[in-house]
Backbone as CSV, one residue per row, in Angstrom:
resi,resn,N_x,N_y,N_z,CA_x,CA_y,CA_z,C_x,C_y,C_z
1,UNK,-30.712,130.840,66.090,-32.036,130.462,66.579,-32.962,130.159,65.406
2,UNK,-33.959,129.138,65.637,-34.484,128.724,64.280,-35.946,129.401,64.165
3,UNK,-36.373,129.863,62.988,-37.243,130.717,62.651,-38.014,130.470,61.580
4,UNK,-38.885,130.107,61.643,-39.893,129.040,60.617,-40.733,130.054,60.669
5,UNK,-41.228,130.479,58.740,-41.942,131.549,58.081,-42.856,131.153,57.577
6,UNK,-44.173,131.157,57.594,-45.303,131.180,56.155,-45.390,132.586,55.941
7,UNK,-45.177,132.607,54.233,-45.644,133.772,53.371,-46.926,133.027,52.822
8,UNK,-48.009,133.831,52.874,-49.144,133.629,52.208,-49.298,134.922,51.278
9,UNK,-49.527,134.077,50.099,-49.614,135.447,49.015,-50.761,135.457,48.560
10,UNK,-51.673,137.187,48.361,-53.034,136.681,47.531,-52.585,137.467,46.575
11,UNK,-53.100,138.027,45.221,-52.654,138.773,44.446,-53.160,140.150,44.057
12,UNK,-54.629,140.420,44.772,-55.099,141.755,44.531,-54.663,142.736,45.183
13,UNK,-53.765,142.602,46.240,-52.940,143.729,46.654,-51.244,143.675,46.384
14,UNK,-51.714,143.161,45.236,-49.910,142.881,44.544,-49.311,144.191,44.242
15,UNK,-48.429,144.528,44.123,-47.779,146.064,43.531,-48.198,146.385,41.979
16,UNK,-48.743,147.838,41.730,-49.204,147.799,40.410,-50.368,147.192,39.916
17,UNK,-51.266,146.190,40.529,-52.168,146.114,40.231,-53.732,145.892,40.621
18,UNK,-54.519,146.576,39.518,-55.929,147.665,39.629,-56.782,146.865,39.347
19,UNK,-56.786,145.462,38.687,-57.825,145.492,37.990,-58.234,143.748,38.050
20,UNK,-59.219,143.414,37.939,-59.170,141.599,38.182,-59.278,140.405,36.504
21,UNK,-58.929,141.710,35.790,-58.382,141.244,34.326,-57.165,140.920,34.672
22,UNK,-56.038,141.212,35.612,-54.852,141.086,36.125,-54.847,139.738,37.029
23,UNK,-55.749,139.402,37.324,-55.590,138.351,38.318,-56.246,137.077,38.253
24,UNK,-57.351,137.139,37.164,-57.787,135.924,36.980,-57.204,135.225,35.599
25,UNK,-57.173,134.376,35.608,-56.262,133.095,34.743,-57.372,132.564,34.029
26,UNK,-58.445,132.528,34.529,-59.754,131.550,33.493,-60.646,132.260,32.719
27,UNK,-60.714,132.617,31.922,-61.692,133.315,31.044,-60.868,132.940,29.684
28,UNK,-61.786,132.278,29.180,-61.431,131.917,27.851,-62.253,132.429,26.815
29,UNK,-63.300,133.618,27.244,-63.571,134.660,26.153,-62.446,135.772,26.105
30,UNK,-61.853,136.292,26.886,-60.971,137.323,26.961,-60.051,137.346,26.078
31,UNK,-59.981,138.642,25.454,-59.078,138.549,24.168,-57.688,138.130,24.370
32,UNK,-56.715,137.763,24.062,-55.302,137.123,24.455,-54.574,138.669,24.779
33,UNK,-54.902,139.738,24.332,-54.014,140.981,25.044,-54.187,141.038,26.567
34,UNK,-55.794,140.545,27.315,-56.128,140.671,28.334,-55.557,139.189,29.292
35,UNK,-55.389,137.817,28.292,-54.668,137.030,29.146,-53.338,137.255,29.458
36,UNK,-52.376,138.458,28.263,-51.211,138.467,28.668,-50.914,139.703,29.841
37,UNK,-51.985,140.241,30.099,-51.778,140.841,31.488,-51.450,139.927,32.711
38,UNK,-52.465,139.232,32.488,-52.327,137.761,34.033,-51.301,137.475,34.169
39,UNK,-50.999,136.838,32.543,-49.254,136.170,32.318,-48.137,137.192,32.670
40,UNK,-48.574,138.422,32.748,-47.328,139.713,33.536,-47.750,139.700,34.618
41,UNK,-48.645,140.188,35.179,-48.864,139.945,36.317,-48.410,138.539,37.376
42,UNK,-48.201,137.237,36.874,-48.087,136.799,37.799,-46.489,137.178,38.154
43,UNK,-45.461,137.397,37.718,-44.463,138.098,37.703,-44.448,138.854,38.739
44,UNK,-45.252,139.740,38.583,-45.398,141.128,39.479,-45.618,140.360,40.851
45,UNK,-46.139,139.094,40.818,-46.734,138.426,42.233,-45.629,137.999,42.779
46,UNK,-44.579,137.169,41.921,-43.255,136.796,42.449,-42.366,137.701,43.227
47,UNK,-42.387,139.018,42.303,-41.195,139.910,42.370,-41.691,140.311,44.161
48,UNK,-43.081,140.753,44.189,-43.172,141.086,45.649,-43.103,139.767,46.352
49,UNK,-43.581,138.682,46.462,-42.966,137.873,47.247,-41.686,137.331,47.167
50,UNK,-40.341,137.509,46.573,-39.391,137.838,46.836,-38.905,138.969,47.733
51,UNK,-39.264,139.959,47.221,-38.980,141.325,48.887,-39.108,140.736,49.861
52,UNK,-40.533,140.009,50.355,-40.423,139.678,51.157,-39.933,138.799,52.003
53,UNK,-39.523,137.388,51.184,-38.689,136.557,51.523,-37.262,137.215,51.918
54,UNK,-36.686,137.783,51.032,-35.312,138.592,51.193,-35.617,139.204,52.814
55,UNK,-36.369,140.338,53.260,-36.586,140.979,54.236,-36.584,139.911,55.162
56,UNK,-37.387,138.771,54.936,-37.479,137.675,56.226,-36.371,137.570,56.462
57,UNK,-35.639,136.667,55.631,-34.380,136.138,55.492,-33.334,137.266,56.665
58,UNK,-33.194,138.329,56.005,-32.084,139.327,56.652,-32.680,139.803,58.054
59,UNK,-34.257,139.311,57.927,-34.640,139.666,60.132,-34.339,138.496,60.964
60,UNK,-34.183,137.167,60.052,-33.051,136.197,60.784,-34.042,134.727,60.635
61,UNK,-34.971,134.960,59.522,-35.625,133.918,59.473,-34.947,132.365,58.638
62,UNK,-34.965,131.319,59.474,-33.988,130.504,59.060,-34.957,129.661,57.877
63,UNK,-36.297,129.241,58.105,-36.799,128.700,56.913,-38.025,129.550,56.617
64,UNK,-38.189,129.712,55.341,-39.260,130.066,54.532,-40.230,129.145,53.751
65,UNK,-41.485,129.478,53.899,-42.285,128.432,53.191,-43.579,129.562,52.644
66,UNK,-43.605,129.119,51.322,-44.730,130.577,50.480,-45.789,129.055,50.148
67,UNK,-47.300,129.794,50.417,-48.467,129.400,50.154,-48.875,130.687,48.852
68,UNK,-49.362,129.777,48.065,-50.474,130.709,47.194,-52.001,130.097,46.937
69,UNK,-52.667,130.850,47.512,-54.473,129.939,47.792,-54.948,131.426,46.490
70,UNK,-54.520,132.241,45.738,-54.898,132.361,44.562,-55.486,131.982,43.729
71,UNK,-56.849,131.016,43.336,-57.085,130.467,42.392,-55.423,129.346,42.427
72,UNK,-54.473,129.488,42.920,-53.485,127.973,42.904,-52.694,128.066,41.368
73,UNK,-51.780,128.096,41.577,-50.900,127.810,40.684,-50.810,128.863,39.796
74,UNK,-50.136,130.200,40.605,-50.453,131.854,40.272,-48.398,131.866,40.172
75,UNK,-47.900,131.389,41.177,-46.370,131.653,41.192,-45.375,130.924,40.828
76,UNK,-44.518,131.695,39.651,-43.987,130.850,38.836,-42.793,130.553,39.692
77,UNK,-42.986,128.999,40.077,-41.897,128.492,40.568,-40.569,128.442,40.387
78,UNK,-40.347,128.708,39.154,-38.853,128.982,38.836,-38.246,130.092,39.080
79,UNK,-39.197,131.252,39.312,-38.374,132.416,39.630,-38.463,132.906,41.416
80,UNK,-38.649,131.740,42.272,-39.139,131.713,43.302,-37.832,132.278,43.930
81,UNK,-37.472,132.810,44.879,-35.812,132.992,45.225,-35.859,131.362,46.174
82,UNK,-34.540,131.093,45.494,-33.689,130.068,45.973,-34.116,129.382,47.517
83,UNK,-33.922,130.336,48.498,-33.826,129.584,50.102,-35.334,129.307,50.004
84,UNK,-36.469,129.754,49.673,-38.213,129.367,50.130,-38.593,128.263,49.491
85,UNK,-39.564,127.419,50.002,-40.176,126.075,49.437,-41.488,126.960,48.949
86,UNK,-42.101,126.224,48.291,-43.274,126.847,47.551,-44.397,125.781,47.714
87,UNK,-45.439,125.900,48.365,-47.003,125.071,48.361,-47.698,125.094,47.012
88,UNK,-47.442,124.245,46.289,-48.094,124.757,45.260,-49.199,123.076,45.052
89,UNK,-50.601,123.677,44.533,-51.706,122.755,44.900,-52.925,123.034,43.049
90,UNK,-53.567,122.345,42.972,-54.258,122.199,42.092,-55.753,122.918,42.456
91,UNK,-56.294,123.494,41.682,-57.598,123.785,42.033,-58.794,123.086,42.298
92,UNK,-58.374,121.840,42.334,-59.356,120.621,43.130,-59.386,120.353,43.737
93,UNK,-57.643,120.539,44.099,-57.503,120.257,45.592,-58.686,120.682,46.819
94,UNK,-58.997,120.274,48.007,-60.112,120.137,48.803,-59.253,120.102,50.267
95,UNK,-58.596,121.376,50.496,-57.986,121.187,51.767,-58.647,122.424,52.699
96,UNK,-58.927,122.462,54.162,-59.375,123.053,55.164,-58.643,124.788,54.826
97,UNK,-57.555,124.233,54.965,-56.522,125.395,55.248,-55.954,126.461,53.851
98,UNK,-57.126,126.581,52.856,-56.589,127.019,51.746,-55.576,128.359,51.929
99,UNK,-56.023,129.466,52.754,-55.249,130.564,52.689,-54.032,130.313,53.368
100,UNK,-53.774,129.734,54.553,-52.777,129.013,55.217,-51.938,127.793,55.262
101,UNK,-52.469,127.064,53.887,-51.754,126.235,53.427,-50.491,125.557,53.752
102,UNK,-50.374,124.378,54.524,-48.950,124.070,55.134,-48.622,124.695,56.132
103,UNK,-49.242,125.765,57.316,-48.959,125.779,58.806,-49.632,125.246,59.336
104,UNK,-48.858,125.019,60.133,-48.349,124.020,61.801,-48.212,124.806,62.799
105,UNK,-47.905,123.978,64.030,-48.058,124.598,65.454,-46.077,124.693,65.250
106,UNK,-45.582,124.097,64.096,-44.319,124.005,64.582,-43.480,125.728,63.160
107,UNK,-44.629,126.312,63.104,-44.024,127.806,62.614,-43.998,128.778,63.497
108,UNK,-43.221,130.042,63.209,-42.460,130.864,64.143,-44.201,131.899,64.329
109,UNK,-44.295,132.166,63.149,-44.760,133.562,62.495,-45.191,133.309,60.875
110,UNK,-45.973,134.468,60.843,-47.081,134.289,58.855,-46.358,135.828,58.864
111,UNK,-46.573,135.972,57.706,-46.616,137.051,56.672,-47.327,137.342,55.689
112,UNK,-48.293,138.016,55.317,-49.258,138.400,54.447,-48.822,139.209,53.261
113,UNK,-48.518,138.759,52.202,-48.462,139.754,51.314,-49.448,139.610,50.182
114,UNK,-49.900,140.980,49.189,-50.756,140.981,48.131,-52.140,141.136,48.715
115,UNK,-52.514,141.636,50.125,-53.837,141.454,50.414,-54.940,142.468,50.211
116,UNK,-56.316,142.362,50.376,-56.921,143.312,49.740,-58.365,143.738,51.158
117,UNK,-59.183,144.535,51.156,-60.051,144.239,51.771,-61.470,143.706,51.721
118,UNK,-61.977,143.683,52.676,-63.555,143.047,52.721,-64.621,143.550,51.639
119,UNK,-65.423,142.348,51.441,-66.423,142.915,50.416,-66.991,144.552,50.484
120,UNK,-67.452,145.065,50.125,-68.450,146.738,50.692,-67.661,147.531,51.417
121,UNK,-66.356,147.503,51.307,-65.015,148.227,51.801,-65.256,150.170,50.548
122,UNK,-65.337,150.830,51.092,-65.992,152.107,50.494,-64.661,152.639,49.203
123,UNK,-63.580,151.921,49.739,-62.565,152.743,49.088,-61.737,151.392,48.547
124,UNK,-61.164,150.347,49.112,-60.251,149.550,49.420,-60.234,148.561,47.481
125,UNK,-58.577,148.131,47.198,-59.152,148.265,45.433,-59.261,146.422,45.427
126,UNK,-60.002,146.387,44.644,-60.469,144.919,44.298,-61.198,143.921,45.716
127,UNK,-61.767,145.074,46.131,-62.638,144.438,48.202,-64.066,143.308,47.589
128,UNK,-63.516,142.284,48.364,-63.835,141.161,48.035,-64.054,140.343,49.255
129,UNK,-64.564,139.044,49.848,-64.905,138.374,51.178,-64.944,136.614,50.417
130,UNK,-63.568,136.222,50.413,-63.417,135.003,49.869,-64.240,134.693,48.534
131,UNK,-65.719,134.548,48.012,-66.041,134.231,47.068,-67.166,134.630,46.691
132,UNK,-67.595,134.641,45.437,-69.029,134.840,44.976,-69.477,133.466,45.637
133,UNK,-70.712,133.711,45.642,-71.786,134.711,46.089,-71.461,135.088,47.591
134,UNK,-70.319,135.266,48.179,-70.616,135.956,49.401,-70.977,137.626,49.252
135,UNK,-71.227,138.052,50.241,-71.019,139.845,50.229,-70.208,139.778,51.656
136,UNK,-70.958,139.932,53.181,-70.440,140.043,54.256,-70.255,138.808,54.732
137,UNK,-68.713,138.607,55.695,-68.525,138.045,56.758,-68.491,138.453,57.917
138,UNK,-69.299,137.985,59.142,-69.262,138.855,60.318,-68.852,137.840,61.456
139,UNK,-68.182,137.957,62.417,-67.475,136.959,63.190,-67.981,137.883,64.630
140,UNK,-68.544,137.101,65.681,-69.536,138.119,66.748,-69.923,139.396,66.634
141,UNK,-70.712,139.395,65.768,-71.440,140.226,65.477,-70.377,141.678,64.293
142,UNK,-69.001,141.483,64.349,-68.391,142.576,63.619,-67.643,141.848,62.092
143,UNK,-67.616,142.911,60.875,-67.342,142.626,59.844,-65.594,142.150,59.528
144,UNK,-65.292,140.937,58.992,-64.455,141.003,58.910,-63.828,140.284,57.839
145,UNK,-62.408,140.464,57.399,-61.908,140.351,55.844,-61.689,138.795,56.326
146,UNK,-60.511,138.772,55.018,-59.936,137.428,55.062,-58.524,137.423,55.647
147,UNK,-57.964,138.377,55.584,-56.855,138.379,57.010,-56.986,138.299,58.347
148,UNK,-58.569,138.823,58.946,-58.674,138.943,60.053,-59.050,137.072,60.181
149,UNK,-59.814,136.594,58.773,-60.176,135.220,59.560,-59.421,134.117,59.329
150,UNK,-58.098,134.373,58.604,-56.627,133.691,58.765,-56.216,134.042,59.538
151,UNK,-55.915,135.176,60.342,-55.020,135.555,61.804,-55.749,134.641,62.545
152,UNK,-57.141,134.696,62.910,-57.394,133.982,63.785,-57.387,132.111,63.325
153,UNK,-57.553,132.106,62.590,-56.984,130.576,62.520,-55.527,130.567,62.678
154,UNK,-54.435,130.913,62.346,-53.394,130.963,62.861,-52.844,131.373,64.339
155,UNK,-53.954,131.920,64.830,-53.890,132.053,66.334,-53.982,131.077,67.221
156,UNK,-54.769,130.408,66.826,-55.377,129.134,67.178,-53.755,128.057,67.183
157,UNK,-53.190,128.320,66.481,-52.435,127.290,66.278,-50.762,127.742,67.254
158,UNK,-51.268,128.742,67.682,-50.366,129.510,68.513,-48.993,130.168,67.813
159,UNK,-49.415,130.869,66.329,-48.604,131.508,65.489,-49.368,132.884,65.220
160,UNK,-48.109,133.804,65.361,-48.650,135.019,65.669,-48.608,135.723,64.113
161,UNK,-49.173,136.570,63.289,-49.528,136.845,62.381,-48.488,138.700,62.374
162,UNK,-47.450,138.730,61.134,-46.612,139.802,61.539,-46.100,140.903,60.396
163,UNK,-47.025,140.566,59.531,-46.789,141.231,58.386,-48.092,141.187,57.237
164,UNK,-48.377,142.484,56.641,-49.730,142.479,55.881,-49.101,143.500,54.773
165,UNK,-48.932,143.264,53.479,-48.713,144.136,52.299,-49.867,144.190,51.504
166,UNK,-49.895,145.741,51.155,-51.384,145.778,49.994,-51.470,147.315,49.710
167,UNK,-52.585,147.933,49.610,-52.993,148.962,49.540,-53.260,149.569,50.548
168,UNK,-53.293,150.879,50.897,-53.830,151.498,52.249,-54.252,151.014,53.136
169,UNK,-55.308,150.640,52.490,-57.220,150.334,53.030,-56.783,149.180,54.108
170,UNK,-56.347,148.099,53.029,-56.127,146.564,54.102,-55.260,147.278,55.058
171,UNK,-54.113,147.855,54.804,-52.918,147.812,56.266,-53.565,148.901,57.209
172,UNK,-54.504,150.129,56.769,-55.334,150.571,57.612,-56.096,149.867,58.490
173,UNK,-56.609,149.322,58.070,-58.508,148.242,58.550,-56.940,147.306,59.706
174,UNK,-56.549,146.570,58.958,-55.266,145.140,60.293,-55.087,146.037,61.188
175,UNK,-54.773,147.248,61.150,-53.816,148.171,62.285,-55.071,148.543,63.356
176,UNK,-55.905,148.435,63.036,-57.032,148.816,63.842,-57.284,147.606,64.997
177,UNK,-57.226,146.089,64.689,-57.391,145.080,65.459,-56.448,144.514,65.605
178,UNK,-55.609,144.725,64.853,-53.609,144.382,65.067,-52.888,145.601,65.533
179,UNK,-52.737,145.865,66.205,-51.817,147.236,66.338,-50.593,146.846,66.269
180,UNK,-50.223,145.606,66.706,-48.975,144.747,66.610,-47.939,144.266,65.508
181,UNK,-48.932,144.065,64.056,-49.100,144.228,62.800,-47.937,145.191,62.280
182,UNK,-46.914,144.726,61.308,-45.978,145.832,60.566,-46.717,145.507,59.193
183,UNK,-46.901,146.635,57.998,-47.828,146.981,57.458,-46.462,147.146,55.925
184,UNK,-46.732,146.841,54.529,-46.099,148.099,53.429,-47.008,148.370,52.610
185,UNK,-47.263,149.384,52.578,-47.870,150.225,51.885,-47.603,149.939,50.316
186,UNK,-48.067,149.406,49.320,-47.595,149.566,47.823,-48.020,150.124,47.030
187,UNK,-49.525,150.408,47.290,-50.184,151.593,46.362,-51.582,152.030,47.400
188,UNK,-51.986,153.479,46.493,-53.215,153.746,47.681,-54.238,153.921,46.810
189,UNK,-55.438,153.027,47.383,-56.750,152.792,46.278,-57.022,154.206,46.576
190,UNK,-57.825,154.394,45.506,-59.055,155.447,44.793,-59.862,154.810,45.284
191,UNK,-60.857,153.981,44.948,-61.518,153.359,44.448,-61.650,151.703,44.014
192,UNK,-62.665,150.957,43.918,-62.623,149.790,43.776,-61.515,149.337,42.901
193,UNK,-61.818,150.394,41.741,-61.194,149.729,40.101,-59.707,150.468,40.127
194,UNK,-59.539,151.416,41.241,-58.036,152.161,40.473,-57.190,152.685,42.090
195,UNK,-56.036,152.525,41.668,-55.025,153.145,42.393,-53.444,153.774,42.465
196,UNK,-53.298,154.684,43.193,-52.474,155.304,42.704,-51.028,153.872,43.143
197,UNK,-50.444,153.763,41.903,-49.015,152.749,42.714,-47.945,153.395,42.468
198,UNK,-47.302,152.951,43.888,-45.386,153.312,43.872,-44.784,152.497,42.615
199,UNK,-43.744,153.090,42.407,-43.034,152.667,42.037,-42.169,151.046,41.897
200,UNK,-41.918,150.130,41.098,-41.347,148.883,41.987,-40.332,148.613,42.275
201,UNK,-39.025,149.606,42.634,-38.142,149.322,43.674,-39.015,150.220,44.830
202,UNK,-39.514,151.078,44.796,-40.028,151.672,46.360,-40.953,150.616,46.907
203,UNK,-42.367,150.242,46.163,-42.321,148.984,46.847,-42.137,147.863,47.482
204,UNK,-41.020,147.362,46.583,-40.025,146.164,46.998,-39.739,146.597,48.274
205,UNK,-38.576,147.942,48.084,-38.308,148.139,49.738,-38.585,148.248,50.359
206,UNK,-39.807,148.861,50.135,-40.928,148.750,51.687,-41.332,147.446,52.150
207,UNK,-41.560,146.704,51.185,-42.111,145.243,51.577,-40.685,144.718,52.371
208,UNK,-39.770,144.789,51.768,-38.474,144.106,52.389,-37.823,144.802,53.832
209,UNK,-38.357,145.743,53.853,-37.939,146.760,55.169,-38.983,145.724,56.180
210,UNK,-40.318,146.104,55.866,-41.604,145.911,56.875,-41.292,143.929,57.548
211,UNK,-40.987,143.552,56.283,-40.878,141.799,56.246,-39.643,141.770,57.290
212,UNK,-38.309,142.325,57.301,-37.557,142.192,58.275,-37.796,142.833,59.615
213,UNK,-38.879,143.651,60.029,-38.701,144.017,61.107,-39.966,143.424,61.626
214,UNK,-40.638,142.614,60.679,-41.538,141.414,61.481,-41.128,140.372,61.862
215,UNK,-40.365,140.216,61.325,-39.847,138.699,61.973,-38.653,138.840,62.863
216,UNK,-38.053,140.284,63.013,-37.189,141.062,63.871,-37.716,140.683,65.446
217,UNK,-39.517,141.294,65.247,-39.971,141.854,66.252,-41.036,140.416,66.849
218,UNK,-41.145,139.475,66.071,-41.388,137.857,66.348,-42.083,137.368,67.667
219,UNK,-40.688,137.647,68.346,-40.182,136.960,69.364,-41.353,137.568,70.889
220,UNK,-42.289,138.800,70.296,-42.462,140.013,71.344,-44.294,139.690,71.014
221,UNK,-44.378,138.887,70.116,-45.790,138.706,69.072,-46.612,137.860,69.895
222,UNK,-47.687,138.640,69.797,-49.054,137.243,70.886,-50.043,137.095,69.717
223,UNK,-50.294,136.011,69.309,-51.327,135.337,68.574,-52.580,135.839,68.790
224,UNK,-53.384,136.663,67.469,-54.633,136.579,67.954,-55.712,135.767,67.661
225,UNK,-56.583,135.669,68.572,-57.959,134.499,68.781,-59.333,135.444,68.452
226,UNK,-60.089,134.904,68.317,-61.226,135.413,68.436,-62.246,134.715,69.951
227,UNK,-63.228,135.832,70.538,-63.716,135.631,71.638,-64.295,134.266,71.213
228,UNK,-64.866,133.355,72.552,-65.563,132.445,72.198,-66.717,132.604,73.542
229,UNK,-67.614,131.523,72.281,-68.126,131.482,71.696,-67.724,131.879,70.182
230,UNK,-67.264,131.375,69.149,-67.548,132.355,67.878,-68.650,132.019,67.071
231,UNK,-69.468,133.381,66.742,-70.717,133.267,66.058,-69.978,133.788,64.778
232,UNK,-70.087,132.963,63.648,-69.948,133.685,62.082,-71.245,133.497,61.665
233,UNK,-71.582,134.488,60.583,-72.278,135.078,59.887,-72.215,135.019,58.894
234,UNK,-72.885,134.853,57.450,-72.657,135.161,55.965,-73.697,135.610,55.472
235,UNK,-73.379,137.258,54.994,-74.527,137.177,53.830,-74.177,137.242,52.257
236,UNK,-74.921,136.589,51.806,-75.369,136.391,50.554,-75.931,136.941,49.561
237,UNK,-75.185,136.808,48.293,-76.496,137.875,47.358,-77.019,136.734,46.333
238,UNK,-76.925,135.679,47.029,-77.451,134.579,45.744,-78.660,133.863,47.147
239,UNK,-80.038,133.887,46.985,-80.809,133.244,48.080,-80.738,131.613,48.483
240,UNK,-80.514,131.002,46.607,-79.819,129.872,46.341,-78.635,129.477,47.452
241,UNK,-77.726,129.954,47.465,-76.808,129.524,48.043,-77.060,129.626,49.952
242,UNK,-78.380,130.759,50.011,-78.179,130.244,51.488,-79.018,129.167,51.596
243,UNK,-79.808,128.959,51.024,-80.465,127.231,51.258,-79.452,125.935,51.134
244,UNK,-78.564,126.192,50.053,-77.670,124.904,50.236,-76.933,125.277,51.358
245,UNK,-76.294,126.209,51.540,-75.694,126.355,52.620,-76.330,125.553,54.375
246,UNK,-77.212,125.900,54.321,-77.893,124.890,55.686,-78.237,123.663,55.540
247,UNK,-77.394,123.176,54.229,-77.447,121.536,54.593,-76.076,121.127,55.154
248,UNK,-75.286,122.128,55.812,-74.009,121.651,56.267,-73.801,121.607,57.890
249,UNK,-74.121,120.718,58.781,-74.801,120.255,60.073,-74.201,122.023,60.324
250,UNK,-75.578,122.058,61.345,-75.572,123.464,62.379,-75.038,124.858,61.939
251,UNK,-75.534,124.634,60.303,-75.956,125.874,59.856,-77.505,126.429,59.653
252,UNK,-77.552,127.653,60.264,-78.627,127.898,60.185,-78.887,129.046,59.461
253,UNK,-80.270,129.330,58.865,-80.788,130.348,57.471,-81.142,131.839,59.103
254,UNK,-80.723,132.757,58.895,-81.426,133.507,60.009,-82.271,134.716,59.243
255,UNK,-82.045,134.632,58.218,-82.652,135.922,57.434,-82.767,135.367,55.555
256,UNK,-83.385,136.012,55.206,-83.611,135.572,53.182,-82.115,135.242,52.697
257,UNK,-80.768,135.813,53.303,-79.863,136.132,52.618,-78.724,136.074,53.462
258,UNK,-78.812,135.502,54.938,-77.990,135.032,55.934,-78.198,133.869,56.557
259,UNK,-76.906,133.077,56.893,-76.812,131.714,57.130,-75.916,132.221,58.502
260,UNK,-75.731,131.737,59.554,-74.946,131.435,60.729,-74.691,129.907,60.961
261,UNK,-73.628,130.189,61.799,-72.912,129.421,62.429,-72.171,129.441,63.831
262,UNK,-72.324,128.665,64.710,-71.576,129.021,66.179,-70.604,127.967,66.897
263,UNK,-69.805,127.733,67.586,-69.102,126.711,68.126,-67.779,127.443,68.622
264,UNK,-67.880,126.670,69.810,-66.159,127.040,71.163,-64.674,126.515,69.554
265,UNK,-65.259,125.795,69.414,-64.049,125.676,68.306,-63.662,126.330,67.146
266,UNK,-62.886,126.828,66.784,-62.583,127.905,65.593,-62.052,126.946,64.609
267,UNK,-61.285,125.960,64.606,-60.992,124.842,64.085,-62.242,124.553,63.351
268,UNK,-63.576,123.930,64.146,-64.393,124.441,62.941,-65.487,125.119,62.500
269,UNK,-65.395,125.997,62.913,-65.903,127.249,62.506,-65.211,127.422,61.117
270,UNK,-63.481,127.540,61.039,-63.180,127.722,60.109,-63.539,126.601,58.769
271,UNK,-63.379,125.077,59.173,-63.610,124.528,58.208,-65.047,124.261,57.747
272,UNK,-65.833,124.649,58.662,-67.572,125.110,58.367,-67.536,126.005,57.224
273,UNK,-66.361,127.186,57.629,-66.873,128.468,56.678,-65.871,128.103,55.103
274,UNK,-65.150,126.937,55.294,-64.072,126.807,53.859,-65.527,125.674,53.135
275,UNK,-65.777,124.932,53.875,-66.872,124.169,53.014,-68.188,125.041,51.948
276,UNK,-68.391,125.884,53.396,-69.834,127.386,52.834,-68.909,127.246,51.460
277,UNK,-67.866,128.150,51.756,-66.988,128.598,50.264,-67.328,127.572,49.184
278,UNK,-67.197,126.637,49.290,-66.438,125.374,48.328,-68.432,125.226,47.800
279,UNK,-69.169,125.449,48.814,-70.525,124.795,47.841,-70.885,126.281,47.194
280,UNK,-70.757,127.257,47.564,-71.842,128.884,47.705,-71.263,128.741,45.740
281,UNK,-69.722,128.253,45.446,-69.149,128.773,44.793,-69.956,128.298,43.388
282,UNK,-70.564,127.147,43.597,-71.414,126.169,42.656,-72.475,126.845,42.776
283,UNK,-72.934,127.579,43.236,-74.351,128.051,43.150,-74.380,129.143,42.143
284,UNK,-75.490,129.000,41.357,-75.539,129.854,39.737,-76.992,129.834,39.535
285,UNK,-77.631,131.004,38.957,-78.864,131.131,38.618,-78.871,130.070,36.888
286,UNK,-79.518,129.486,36.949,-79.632,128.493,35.450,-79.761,129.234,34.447
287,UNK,-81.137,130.682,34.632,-81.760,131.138,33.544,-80.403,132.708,33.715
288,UNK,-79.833,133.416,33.051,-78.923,134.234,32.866,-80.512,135.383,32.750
289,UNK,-80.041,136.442,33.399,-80.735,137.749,33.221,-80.212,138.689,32.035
């Protein structure tokens, strides 16, 4: 039976790592000891998305396809395992679907690995809400990450969402509105900046255990949507960015530091809220404090 996979990988809930000296690639003040963390680290990004491919693979998944919406061009293609195709895109690129990259109505099931949680997350390590200057995303009225607002775009497309790897926090927070959701655990935050991590064969296997009994359990999976009407929300810690922000039709300023948005369509809602992203990200105070 044929079984069509997206792995979407982000990297702050990668195995082993604490810190976003580990994950960002652009800083060209950073001393070269601190770029050759990234350069290990992206390694560390492969090795877990391999587990998980492997795990797909052996729950009977016939094709694999890995997205990385990472800052883009995070996974070294050569050490990709063999059977998966790899999305790999430029950071100019200007596509709707950055975290979901390359699904269709004609995939089985997603898989989440490396994920992290929502901005102002009390515990959760490297909690973040797509980009500076955001802080909160709120989708009818409740807070929510960037898995919850890829599930529901993938819901939409009538692909059910079946696997989430990271730290505690994220596979805690999914299990709460996913109960459906198989979860691996790879390390458990402290704290923003630190966490305790397994080991990386205990990781691996957990990721490769959890990855096969999602795509095991597939077949039993209902897509989730969000209610409609959907009202999203953004607040802001740059005031700048919510003024540009309401030059993007039927956004509106509702507060100094919040912009909304509403529409029966999530289609675009979502590409409303990838555009917010793409301008908020240009927004910069001129004079440095």
């Amino acid at each position: 039976m044929r079984m069509k996979t997206l792995i979407s990988v982000d990297m702050e809930g990668i195995s082993g790592i604490v810190s976003r000296q580990e994950t960002l690639p652009r800083s060209p003040s950073w001393p070269d000891g601190v770029k050759e963390r990234y350069r290990q680290c992206r390694h560390w990004m492969v090795w877990d998305t391999n587990a998980a491919i492997e795990g797909a693979l052996s729950g009977g998944a016939t094709e694999v396809v890995v997205t990385d919406p990472h800052h883009q061009l995070n996974l070294p293609w050569d050490e990709l395992h063999p059977k998966a195709e790899l999305v790999r895109r430029d950071l100019i690129a200007c596509t709707p679907d950055n975290i979901l990259q390359g699904l269709d109505e004609n995939f089985d099931t997603v898989l989440f690995v490396g994920q992290h949680t929502r901005y102002g997350h009390s515990r959760g390590l490297l909690s973040h809400t797509l980009t500076r200057p955001f802080s909160h995303v709120r989708v009818n009225g409740e807070l929510a990450d960037e898995v919850k607002l890829a599930t529901a775009r993938s819901g939409e497309l009538g692909v059910p969402v079946a696997l989430v790897t990271g730290d505690d926090a994220i596979c805690h927070e999914t299990q709460q509105w996913l109960p459906q959701v198989e979860t691996a655990v790879v390390k458990y935050a402290i704290d923003t900046y630190s966490a305790v991590c397994l080991s990386k064969d205990e990781a691996h296997q957990r990721i490769r255990q959890a990855a096969k009994r999602a795509v095991e359990k597939t077949p039993q999976l209902r897509p989730f949507t969000f209610r409609k009407p959907v009202r999203l929300e953004v607040d802001l810690l740059n005031p700048t960015a919510a003024v540009r922000l309401t030059l993007l039709p039927g956004v509106k300023r509702t507060a100094d530091l919040t912009v909304a948005y509403e529409s029966h369509d999530y289609d675009l809602v979502w590409r409303i809220l990838r555009a917010m992203v793409l301008m908020a990200m240009t927004t910069r105070d001129p004079i440095p404090w």
